[in-house]
C-alpha positions, 0 to 999 in steps of 0.5 A: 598663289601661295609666295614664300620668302626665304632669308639666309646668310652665306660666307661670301657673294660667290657663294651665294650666286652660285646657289642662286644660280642653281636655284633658278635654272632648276625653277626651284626660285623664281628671283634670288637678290643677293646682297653683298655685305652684312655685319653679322654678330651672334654667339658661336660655341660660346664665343661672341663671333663678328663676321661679314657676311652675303645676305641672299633673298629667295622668292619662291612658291610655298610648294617650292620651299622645302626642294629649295631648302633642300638644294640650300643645305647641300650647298652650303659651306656652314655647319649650321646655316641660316635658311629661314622661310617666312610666309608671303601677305598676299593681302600686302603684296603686289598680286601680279609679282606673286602671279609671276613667282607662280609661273616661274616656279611652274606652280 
């Protein structure tokens, strides 16, 4: 069980749930969260930018991470999106959650 978390940010909840949906019919993700609405301030172009944003969480397996990522970028209307894959604890997680994740990702 090698459980992979990945964070990324989109323009909007439509959006999102569309790349979610994609995600899991195809068992590259074994749940996406997304949530709504994030206030977002970073430096575009050199320009200090503040935008609303939708937050997605993928948990996927590690074997999945990159497919995933893959499937991401295609769908995803920004330049330069935010995909980051941060590594699962499995000392600090919920064994069971990351058997299902396993299963539901058939890895």
């Amino acid at each position: 069980m090698t459980s992979c978390l990945i964070y990324s940010t989109w323009p909007d909840a439509e959006t999102a749930r569309a790349c979610a949906a994609c995600l899991i019919e195809s068992q590259m993700a074994a749940c996406v969260t997304i949530l709504p609405v994030a206030h977002s301030t970073f430096r575009w172009e050199g320009k200090v930018q503040q935008t609303e944003e939708t937050v997605m969480f993928v948990k996927t397996d590690k074997q999945k991470a990159g497919e995933a990522r893959s499937a991401m970028l295609a769908a995803h209307p920004y330049d330069v999106p935010c995909i980051l894959a941060l590594d699962v604890n499995p000392g600090g997680s919920n064994p069971e959650f990351l058997q299902w994740v396993a299963a539901e990702t058939r890895c």
